[in-house]
C-alpha positions in Angstrom: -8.5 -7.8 26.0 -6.2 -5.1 25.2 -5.0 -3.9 21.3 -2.0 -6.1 21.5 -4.0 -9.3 21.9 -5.8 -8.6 19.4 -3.3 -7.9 17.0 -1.5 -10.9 17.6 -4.8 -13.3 17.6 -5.3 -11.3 14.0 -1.9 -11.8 12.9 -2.0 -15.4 14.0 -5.2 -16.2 12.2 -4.5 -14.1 8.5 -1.6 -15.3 6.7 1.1 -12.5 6.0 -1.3 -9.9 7.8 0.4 -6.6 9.3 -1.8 -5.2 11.5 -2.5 -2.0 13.7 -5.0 -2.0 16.0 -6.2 1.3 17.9 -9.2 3.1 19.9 -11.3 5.0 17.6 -13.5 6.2 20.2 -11.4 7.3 23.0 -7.6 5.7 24.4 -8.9 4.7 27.3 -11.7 2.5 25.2 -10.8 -1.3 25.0 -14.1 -2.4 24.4 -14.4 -0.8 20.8 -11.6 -1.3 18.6 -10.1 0.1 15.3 -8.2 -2.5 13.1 -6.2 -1.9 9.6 -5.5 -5.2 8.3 -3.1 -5.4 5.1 -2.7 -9.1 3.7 -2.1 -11.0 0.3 -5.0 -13.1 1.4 -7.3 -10.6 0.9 -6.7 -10.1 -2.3 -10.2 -11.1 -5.3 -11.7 -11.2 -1.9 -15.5 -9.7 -1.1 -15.1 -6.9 1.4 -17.7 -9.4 3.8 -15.4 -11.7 3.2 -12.2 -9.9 3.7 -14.4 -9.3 7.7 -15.7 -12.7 8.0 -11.7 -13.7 7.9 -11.1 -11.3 10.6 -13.9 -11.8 12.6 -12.4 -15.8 12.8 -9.3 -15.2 13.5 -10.9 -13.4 16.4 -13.1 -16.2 17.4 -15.0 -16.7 20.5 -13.2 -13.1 21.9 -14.9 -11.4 19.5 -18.1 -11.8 21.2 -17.0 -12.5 24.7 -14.1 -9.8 25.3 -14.5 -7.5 22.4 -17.7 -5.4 22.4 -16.9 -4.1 18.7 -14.4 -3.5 16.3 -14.1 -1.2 13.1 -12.5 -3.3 10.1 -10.4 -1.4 7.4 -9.3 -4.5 5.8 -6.5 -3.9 2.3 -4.6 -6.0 -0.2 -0.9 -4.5 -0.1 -1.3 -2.8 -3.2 -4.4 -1.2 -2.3 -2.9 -0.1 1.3 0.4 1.3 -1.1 -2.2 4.2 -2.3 -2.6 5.5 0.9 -3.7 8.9 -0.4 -7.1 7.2 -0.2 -7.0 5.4 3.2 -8.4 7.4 5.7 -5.9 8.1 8.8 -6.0 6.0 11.9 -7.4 8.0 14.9 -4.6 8.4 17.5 -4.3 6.9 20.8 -3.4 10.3 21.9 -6.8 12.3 21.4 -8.9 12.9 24.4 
């Protein structure tokens, strides 16, 4: 399953989400996945919860076609202070 699928199965399932999904091991790594997920929904939402909402909009790929997946999962405004977000591994690194 590549990072577009999962994007849009993670848009799909998380109202208003904007997502980016990316390799934080290596580019060539589709098996373990990097996710930044910004959405209203999350918001007075447990940080187990904010991944148990991700991990079903996923579904039945996450166990079948995705080995693993890092979750960095935000409220809008907490995403607007980006100072404190850690940056996204590129798809470029070797």
């Amino acid at each position: 399953m590549d990072k577009a699928e999962v994007q849009s199965l993670i848009e799909a399932g998380i109202g208003q989400a904007e997502v980016s999904v990316y390799s934080p091991r290596h580019h060539d790594d589709e098996d373990h996945l990097g996710a930044i997920v910004v959405s209203p929904i999350f918001e007075d939402k447990s940080l187990v919860t904010r991944h148990q909402l991700v991990h079903d909009a996923l579904g039945e790929y996450l166990t079948r076609d995705i080995h693993a997946i890092e979750l960095r999962t935000y409220t809008p405004a907490e995403y607007a202070e980006e100072d404190q977000i850690p940056s996204v591994p590129t798809d470029e690194q070797p």
